[in-house]
C-alpha positions as CSV (number, residue, x, y, z in Angstrom):
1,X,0.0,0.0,0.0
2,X,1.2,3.5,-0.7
3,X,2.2,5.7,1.6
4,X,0.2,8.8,0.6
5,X,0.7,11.1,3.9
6,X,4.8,10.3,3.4
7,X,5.5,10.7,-0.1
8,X,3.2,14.2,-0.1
9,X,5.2,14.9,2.7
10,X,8.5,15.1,1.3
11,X,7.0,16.7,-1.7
12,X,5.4,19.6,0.3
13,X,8.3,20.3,2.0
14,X,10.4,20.7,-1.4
15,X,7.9,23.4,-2.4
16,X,8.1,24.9,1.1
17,X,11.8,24.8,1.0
18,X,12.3,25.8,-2.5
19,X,14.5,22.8,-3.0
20,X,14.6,19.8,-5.8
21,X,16.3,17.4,-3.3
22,X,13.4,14.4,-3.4
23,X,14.3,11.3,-4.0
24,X,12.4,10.3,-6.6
25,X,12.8,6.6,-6.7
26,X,9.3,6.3,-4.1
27,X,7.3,7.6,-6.8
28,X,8.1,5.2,-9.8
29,X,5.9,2.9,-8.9
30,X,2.8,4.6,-7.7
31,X,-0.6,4.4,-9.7
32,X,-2.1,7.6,-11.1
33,X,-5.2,7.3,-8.3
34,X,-2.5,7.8,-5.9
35,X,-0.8,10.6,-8.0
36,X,-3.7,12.8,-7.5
37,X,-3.9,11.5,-4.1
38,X,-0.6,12.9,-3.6
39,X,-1.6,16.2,-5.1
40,X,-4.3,17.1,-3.5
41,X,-2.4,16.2,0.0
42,X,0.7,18.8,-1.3
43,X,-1.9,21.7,-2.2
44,X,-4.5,20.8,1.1
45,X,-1.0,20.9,3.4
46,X,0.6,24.2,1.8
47,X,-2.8,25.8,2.0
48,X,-2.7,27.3,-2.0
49,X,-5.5,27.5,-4.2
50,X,-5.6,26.2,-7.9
51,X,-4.8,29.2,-10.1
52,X,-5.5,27.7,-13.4
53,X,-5.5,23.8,-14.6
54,X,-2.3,21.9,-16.8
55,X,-3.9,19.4,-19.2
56,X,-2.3,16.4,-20.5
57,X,-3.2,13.4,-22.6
58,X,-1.3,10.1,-20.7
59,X,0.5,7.3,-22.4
60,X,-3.2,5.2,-21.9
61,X,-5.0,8.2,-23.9
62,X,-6.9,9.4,-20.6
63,X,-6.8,12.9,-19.9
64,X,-4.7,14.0,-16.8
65,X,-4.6,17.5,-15.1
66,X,-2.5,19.3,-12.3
67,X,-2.9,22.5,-10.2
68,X,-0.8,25.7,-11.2
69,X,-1.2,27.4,-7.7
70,X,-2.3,30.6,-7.7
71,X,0.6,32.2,-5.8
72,X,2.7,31.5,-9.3
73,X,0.1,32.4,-11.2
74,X,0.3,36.1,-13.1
75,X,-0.1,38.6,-16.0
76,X,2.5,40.4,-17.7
77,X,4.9,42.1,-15.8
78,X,4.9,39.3,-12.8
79,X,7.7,38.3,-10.8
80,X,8.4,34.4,-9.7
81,X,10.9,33.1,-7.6
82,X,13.5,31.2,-9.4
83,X,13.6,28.3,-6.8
84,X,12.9,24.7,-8.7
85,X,13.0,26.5,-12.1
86,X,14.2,24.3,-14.8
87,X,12.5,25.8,-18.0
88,X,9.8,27.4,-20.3
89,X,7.0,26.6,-22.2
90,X,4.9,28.7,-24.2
91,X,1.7,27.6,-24.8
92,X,-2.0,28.5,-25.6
93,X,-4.5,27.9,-23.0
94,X,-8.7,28.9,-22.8
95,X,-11.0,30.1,-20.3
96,X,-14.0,27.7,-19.6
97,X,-17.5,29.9,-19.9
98,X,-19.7,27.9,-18.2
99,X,-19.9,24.2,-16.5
100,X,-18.9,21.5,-18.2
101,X,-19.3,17.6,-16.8
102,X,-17.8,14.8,-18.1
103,X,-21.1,13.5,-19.3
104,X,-21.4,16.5,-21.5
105,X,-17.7,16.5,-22.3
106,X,-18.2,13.4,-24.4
107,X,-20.0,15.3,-27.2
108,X,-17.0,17.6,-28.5
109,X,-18.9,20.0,-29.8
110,X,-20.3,20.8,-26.2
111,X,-16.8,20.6,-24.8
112,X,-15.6,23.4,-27.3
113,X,-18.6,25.2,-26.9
114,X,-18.1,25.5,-23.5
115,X,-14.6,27.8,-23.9
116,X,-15.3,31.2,-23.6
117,X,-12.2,32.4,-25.2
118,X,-8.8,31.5,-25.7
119,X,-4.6,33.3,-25.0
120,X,-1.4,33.0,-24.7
121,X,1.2,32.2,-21.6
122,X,4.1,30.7,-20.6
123,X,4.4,27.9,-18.4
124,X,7.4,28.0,-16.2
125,X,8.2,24.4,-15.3
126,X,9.7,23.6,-12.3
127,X,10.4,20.3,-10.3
128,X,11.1,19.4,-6.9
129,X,12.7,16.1,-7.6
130,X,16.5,15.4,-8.1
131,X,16.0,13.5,-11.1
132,X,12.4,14.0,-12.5
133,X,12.6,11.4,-15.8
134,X,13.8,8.6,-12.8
135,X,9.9,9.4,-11.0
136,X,8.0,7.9,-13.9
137,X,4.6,9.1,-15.6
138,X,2.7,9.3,-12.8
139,X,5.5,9.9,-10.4
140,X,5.7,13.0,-12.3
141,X,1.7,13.5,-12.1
142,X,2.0,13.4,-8.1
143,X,4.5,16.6,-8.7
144,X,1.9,18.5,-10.8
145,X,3.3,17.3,-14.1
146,X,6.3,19.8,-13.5
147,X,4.2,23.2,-13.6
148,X,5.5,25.8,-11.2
149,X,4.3,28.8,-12.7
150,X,2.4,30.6,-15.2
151,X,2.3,34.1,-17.1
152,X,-0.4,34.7,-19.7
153,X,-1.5,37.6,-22.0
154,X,-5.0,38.2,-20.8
155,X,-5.6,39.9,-24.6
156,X,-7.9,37.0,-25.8
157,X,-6.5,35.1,-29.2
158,X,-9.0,36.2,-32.1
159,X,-7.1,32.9,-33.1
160,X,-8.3,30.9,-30.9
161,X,-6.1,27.6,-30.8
162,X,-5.1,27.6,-34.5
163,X,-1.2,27.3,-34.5
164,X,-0.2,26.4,-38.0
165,X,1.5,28.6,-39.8
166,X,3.5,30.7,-36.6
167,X,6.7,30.8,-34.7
168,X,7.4,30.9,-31.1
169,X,9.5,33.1,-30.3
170,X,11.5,33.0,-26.4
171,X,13.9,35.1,-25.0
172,X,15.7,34.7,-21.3
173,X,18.6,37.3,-20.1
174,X,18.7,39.0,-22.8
175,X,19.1,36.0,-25.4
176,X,16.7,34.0,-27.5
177,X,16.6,30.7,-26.4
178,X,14.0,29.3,-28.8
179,X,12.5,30.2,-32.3
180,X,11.3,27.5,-34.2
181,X,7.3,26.7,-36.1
182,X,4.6,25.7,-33.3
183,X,4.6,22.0,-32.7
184,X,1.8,20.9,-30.4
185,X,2.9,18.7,-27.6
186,X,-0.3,17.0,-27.9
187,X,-0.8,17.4,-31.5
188,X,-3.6,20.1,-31.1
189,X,-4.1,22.8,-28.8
190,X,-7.8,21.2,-27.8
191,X,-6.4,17.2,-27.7
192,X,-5.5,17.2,-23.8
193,X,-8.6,19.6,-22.9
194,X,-10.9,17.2,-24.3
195,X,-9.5,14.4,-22.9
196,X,-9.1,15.5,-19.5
197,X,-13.0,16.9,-19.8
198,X,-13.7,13.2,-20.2
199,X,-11.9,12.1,-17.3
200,X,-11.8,14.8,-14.9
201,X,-10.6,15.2,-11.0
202,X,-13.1,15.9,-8.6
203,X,-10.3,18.7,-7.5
204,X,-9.7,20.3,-10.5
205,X,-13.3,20.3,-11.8
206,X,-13.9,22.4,-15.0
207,X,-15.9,25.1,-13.9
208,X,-17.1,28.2,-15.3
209,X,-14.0,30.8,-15.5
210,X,-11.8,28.0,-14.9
211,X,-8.3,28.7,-16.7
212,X,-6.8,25.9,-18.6
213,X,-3.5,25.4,-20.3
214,X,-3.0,22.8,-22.9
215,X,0.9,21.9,-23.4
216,X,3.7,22.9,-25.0
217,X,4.4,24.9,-28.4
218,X,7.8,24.1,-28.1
219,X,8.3,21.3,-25.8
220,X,10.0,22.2,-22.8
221,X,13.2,25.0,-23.0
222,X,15.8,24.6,-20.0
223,X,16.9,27.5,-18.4
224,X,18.9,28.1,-15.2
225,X,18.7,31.5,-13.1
226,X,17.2,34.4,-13.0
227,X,16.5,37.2,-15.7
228,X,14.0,38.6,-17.9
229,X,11.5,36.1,-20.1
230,X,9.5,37.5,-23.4
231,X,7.4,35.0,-25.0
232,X,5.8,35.9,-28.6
233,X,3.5,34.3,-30.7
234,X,2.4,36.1,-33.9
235,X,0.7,39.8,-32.1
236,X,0.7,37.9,-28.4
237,X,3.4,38.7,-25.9
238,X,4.2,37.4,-22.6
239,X,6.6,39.2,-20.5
240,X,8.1,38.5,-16.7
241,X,10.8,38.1,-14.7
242,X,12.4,35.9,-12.5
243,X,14.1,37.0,-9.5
C-alpha cells in the first residue's frame, strides 16, 4: 500500500523549501489514483489554491490534469521566484464559460462550446525532484506534471487555438533561447482539454472561468537562473521576470 501522507510529505516540503532534493525513486511505482492523491495532499498541506489547470493526454489516452497554484500564477509584468525552475513553455491555454461535466464533455462539440475564449502564456516548469525522468509518468503527475508557474496575456486570441503557420519566439537574459514553427505537444491545442474533460478530478473540476492550459508549443526549453523572459507568438506577448 502507498504511503500517501509520506511521499506528499516530502513533496510539500520541497515546495516549502524551495528545493529539488526528493528522492524520486518512491514515486516510480505509484498508480495515477495515488498521483492525484498525492496532489491534493501537497496543495491541502501548503494551504494554496488552484490558479489555473495543466492538461495532459497520458501514455493510456486518458486525460490528466495538475494544479498551477495561484501564488505562481500572473499577468504580464509578474515576478516568480526562481527556486525549482528548470524551463519554459509557451503555450496557448482557454478560459472555460460555463460548467462543463464529463457527461457532457463526451460530445466535442459541447466541450468546445463551452470555452469562452482562448490566449497566450508561458508555463514555467519547475520540479522538486532530483531527477524527475527517474519518477515515472505518474510519479511526475503526483509533482503536478512539473508546472510551477504561469504568465499569460490576458488579450484573448482572435485565433483561438489555430497554430499552424506561426513561430514561437523566447527570450531569457537578454538571449533568445527558442525560435522554431509551433509544434503541439499533444498534436492540437484542444487534444489534452478534451481528454481531461472526459476524465476529470473531482479537485480540479472544470468550472465556469476555470483557466486551462493545454501543453507545449515548443516542448519544454531549459533555463537556469534568474533574468527577464519575453514569449511571442504572432501579435501575443508574454513578459516576466524571474528573481
Amino acid at each position: 500500500m502507498t504511503d500517501i501522507a509520506n511521499l506528499a510529505r516530502r513533496l510539500t516540503l520541497g515546495h516549502r523549501n524551495g528545493l529539488h532534493d526528493v528522492d524520486p525513486a518512491p514515486y516510480a511505482g505509484i498508480s495515477r489514483d495515488d498521483a492525484f492523491a498525492i496532489q491534493r495532499a501537497v496543495q491541502s498541506s501548503l494551504g494554496i489554491a488552484t490558479g489555473l489547470i495543466k492538461t495532459a493526454v497520458a501514455p493510456d489516452g486518458l486525460g490528466a490534469a495538475a494544479p498551477i497554484y495561484a501564488s505562481g500564477f500572473g499577468h504580464n509584468g509578474f515576478r516568480l521566484p526562481s527556486a525549482n525552475v528548470i524551463g519554459l513553455e509557451l503555450e496557448i491555454g482557454l478560459v472555460v464559460g460555463a460548467d462543463l461535466s464529463v457527461e457532457a464533455a463526451a460530445d466535442e462539440v459541447a466541450a468546445i462550446d463551452a470555452i469562452d475564449h482562448y490566449f497566450v502564456g508561458v508555463e514555467i516548469c519547475g520540479t522538486r525532484y532530483v531527477d524527475r525522468a527517474a519518477a515515472g509518468y505518474n510519479g511526475g503527475l503526483a509533482d503536478n506534471m512539473a508546472a510551477l508557474g504561469y504568465v499569460m496575456d490576458p488579450t484573448p486570441r482572435d485565433l483561438g487555438a489555430e497554430i499552424e503557420g506561426f513561430d514561437v519566439e523566447l527570450h531569457f537574459a537578454g538571449q533568445q533561447i527558442h525560435f522554431a514553427p509551433t509544434k503541439h505537444s499533444f498534436g492540437t491545442v484542444l487534444a489534452s482539454y478534451i481528454a481531461y474533460a472526459r476524465n476529470q478530478q473531482p479537485h480540479l473540476p472544470l468550472k465556469a472561468g476555470t483557466v486551462v492550459t493545454t501543453g507545449s508549443l515548443c516542448g519544454l526549453v531549459p533555463i537556469s537562473g534568474t533574468g527577464a523572459v519575453l514569449g511571442k507568438l504572432g501579435n501575443h506577448t508574454v513578459a516576466f521576470d524571474i528573481v
